[in-house]
C-alpha positions in Angstrom: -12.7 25.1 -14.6 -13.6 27.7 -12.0 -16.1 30.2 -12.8 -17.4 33.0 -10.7 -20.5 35.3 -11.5 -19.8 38.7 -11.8 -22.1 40.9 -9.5 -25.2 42.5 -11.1 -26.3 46.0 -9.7 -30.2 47.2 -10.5 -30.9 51.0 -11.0 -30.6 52.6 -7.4 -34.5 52.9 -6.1 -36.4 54.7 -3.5 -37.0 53.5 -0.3 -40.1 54.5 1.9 -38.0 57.8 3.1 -37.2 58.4 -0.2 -33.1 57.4 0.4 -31.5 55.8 -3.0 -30.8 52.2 -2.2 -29.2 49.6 -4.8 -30.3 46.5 -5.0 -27.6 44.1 -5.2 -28.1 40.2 -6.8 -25.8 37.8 -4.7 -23.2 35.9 -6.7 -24.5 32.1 -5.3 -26.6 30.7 -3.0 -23.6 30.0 -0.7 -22.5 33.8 -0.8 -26.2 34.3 0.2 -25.7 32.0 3.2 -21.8 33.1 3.9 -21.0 29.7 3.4 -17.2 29.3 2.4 -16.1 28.8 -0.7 -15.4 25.4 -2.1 -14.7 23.2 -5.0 -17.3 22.4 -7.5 -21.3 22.7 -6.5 -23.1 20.7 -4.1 -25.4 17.9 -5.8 -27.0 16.1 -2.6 -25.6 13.1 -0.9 -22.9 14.3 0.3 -21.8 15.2 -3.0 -20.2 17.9 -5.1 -19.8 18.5 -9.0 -16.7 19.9 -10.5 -17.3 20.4 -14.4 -13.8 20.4 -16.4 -13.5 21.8 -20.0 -9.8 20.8 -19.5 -7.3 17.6 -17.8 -8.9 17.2 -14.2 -5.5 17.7 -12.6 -5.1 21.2 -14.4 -8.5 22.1 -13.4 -7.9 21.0 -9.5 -4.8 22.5 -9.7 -6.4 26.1 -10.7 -9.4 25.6 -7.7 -6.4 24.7 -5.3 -4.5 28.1 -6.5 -8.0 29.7 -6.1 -8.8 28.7 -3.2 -5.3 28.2 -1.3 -7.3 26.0 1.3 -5.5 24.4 4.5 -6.0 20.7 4.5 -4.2 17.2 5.1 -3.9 14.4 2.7 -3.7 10.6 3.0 -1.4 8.8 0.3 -0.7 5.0 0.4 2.3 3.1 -1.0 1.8 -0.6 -1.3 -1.3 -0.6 0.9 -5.0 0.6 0.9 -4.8 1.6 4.0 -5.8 5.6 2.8 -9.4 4.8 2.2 -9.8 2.6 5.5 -8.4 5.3 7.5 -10.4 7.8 6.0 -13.8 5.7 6.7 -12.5 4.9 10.1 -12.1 8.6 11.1 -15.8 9.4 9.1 -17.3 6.7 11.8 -16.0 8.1 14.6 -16.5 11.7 14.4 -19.9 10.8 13.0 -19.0 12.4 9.9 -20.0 12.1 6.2 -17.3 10.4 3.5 -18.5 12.9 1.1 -17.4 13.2 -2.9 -16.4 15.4 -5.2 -17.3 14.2 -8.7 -15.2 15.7 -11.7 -17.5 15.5 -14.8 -16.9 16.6 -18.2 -17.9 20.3 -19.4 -21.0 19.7 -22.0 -20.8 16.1 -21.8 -21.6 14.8 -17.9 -18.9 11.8 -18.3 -17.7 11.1 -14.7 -14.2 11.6 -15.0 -12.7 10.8 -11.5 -14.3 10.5 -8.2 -11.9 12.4 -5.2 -13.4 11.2 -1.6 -12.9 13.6 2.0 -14.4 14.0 5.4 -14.6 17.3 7.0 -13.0 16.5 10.6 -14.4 18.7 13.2 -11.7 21.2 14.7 -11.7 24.1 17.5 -13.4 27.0 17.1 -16.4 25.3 15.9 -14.4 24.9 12.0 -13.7 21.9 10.3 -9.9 20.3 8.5 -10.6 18.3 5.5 -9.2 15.1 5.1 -8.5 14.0 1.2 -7.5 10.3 -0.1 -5.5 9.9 -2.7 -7.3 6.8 -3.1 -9.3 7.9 -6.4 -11.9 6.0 -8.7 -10.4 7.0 -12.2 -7.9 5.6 -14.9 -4.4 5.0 -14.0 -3.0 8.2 -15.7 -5.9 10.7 -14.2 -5.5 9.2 -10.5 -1.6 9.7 -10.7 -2.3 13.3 -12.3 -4.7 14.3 -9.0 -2.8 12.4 -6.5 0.3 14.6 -7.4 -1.9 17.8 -7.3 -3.4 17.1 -3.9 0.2 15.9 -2.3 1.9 19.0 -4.4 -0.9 21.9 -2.6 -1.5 20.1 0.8 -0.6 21.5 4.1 0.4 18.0 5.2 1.2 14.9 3.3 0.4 11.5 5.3 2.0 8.2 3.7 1.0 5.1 4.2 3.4 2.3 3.6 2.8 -1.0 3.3 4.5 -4.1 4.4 7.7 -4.0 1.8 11.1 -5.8 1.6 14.4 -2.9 1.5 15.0 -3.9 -1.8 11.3 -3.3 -3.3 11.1 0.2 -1.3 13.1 2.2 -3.4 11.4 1.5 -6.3 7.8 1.9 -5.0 9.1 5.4 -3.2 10.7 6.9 -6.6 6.9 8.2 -8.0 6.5 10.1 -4.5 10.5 11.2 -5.0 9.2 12.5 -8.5 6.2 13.9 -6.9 8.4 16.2 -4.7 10.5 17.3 -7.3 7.8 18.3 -9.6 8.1 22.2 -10.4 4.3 22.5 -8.8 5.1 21.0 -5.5 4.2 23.3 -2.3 4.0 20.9 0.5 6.5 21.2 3.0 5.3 18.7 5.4 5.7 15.0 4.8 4.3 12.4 7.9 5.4 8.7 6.6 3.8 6.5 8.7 4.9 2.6 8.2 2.2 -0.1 8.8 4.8 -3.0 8.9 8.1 -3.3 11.2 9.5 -4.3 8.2 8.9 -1.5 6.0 9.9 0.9 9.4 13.6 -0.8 9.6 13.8 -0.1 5.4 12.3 3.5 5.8 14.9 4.5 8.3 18.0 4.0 6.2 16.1 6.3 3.3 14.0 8.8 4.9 16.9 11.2 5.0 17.6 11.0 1.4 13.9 11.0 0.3 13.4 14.8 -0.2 17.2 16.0 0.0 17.6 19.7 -1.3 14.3 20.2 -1.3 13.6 21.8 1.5 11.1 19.2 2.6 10.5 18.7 6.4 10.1 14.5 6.1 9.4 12.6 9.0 9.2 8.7 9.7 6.9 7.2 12.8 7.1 4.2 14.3 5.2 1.1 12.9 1.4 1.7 13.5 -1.2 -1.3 13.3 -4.4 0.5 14.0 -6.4 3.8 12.6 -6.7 5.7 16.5 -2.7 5.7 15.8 -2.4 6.8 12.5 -4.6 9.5 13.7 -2.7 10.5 16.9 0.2 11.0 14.9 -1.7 13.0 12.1 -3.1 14.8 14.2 -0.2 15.7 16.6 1.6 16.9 13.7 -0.9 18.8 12.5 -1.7 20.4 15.7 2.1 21.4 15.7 2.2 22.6 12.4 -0.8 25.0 13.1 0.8 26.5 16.8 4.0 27.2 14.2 1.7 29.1 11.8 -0.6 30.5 14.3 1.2 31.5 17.5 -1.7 33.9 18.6 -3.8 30.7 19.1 -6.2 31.1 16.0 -5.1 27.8 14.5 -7.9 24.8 13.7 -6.4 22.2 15.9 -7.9 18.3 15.8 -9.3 17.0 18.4 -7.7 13.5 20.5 -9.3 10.5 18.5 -12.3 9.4 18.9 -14.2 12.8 19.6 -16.0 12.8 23.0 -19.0 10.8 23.0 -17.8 8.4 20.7 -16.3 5.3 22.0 -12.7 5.0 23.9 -11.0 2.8 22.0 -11.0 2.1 17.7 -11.1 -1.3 16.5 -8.1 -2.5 14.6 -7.8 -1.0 10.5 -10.3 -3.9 9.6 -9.0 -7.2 7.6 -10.6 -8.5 4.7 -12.3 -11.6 4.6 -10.7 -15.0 3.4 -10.6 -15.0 0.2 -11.5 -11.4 0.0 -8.4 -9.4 0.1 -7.4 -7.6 -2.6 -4.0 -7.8 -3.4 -1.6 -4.7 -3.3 0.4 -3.6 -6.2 3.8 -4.5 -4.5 3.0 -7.8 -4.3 2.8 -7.8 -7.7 5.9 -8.7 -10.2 4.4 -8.1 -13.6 2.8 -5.8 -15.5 -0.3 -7.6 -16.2 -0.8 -8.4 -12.8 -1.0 -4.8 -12.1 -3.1 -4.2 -14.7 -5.4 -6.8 -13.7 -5.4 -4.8 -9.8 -5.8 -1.5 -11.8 -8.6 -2.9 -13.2 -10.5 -4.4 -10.1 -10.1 -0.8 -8.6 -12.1 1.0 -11.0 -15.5 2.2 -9.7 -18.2 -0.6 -9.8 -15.7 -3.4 -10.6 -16.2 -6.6 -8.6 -13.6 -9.5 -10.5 -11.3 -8.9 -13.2 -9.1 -11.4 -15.5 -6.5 -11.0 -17.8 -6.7 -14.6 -19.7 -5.6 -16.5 -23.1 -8.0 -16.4 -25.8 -7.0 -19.5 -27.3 -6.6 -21.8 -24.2 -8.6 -20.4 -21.8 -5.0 -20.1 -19.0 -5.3 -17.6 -16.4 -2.6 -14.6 -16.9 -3.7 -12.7 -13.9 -6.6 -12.2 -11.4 -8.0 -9.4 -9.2 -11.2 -10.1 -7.2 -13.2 -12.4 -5.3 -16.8 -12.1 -7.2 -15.6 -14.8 -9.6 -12.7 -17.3 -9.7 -9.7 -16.5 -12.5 -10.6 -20.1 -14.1 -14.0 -19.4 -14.8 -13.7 -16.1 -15.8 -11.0 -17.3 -18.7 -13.5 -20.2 -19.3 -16.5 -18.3 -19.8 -14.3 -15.5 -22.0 -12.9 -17.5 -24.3 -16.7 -19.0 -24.9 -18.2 -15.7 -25.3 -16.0 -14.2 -27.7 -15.8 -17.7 -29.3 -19.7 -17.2 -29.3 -19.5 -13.8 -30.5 -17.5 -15.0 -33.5 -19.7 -17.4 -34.9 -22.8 -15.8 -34.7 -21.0 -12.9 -37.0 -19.6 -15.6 -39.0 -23.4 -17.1 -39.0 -24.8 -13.7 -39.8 -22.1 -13.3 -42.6 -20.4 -10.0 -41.0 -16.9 -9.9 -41.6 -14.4 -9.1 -38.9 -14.0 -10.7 -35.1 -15.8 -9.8 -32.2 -13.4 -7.6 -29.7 -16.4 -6.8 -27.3 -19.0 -9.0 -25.6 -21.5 -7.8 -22.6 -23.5 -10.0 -20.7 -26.1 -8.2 -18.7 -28.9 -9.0 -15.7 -29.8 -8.8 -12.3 -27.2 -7.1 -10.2 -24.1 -8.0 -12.0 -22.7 -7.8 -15.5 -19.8 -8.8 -17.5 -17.9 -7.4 -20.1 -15.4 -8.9 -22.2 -12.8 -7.0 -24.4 -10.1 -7.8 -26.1 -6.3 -6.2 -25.7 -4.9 -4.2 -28.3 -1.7 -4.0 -26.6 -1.6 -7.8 -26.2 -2.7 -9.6 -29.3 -4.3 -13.0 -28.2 -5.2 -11.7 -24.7 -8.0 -10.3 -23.4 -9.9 -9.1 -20.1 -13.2 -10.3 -18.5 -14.8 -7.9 -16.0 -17.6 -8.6 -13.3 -19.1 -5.3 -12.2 -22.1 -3.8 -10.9 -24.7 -1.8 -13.5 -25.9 0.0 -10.2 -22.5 1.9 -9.9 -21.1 2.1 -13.0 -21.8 1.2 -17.2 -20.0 -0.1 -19.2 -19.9 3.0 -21.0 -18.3 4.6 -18.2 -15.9 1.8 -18.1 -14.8 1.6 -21.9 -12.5 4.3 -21.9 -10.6 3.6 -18.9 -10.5 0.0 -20.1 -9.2 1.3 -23.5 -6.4 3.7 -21.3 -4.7 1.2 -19.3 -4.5 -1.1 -22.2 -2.7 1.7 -24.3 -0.4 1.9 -21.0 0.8 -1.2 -21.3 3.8 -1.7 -23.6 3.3 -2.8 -26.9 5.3 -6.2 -26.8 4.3 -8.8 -24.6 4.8 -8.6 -21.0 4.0 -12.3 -20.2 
């Protein structure tokens, strides 16, 4: 939660003319240096700390309140294409992808990691950039996505390549979003990154925030991150001439920045065999679980597998194929249960880690799926496991209770 410092005052004292001057201790180091005010404390590497006694969302949503801070916001539906933009536009303004880190009070547990770049403006000041794109569980990343959409100046959306009749339903958390009794943002930008999601999007846009008093707007199909950004920042630029008509308004400048390059390569594809895939192309629960999963900080492969036959339920990843992974998870839990057999300990093994070198696994079984169970590849460098075992234990508790197979 936000805290400030009240201001101490020393007993006035004498200066060489013998005037009364009081000596006044400065609240921060950035009050010192008349730097703005932001959110958290800076930790080095381009990184801030925000300490939370409470949810991470109601603590973001008090700094924002705080703060009131003028910034834009990229959101994707059915596509990463948030967190490729955002390192595109880093690149070519020669800008930092910087962090902030939301950690438990007392406890230091990293819970969620929000990313931004500062873009450079006129006037020598600066419009920050957020991704919705956030390393957390399922729950907490929906939480802060609908804070920063809810208190943003403007709300860019990124949609995906989607049939008409999958749109409506990957659209209705955003339609929730904007009729959440929190939501501020008056300005939407939707920007399609498929024809075929533009030709669906047209038939709805109207609807999407009717009553609410929502200015929504729908582009035309963009395939690379210099047009994305023209038409961010175009409607940005108009949105601060409206607000500023005496010409004091940050405006962004035409993409890339002078002395950068003329032209932006293409939002870059993945490599065969590489590509993650998005949530829309995704028809069950378990396959989204499995996604949810491979996009947790640090995670290279997931698998959602059968205990007893080894069969692939779902895969997410390309550090590992789904066969082995349910080959070698079975084995290790099978493993697992005869040595505590062997060691006469009663019960069966739910948890197995494997670690070494620059990659570990980590298998666990599902609570909310008796018989299945999920085999992780990830990196001890960038996360533990933990760090992971709560958010494993979340998204299992999401899913329902019967079987979703």
């Amino acid at each position: 939660m936000y805290s400030t410092f009240g201001t101490t005052s020393r007993p006035p004292e004498q200066d060489e003319d013998g005037e009364h001057r009081a000596t006044q201790i400065q609240n921060s180091v950035s009050d010192y240096l008349d730097e703005p005010a932001d959110i958290g404390r800076p930790v080095g590497n381009n990184t801030r700390e925000l300490f939370v006694s409470c949810e991470p969302s109601e603590a973001l949503q008090q700094q924002l309140e705080f703060l009131r801070p003028s910034y834009v916001v990229l959101h994707a539906i059915a596509s990463r294409g948030a967190r490729r933009m955002m390192h595109a536009v880093a690149t070519a303004a020669g800008q930092p992808v910087e962090r902030l880190q939301v950690r438990r009070q007392s406890y230091g547990t990293t819970l969620a990691g929000i990313d931004y770049v500062d873009c450079p403006g006129s006037q020598s000041r600066r419009v920050r950039l957020y991704s919705t794109d956030i390393d957390a569980d399922s729950p907490t990343r929906a939480a802060l996505s609908r804070v920063l959409l809810a208190n943003a100046t403007l709300g860019v959306v990124l949609i995906g390549d989607l049939p008409a009749h999958a749109l409506g339903d990957a659209l209705q958390p955003l339609r929730e979003m904007i009729f959440h009794p929190q939501w501020q943002c008056r300005h939407l930008q939707m920007i399609p990154v498929a024809a075929g999601s533009h030709a669906a999007m047209t038939g709805m846009i109207a609807g999407l925030g009717l009553g609410s008093g929502l200015d929504c707007r729908l582009s035309s199909p963009v395939t690379r991150p210099a047009e994305a950004w023209a038409l961010l920042s175009g409607r940005w630029n108009e949105l601060e001439n409206s607000r500023r008509p005496d010409g004091t308004g940050v405006l962004l400048a035409p993409f890339p920045p002078v002395g950068e390059a003329s032209t932006l390569q293409p939002m870059p594809a993945p490599a065969a065999g590489t590509e993650r895939p998005t949530l829309a192309a995704q028809t069950t629960p378990l396959e989204r679980f499995a996604l949810e999963l491979h996009a947790l900080s640090g995670v290279q492969a997931a698998c959602v597998f059968d205990v007893a036959t080894s069969r692939v339920i779902a895969h997410a990843g390309a550090a590992a194929r789904g066969p082995d992974l349910a080959r070698r998870g079975s084995l290790l839990l099978a493993a697992g249960n005869s040595a505590r057999r062997q060691l006469q300990i009663p019960g069966q093994a739910d948890e197995v880690m494997v670690m070494g070198s620059t990659e570990a696994l980590g298998v666990r079984t599902m609570l909310s799926q008796p018989g299945l169970a999920m085999h992780l590849v990830y990196r001890p460098t960038q996360t533990s496991w933990m760090q992971l075992r709560p958010r494993l234990m979340a998204l299992d508790a999401a899913l329902p209770r019967a079987p979703v197979i």
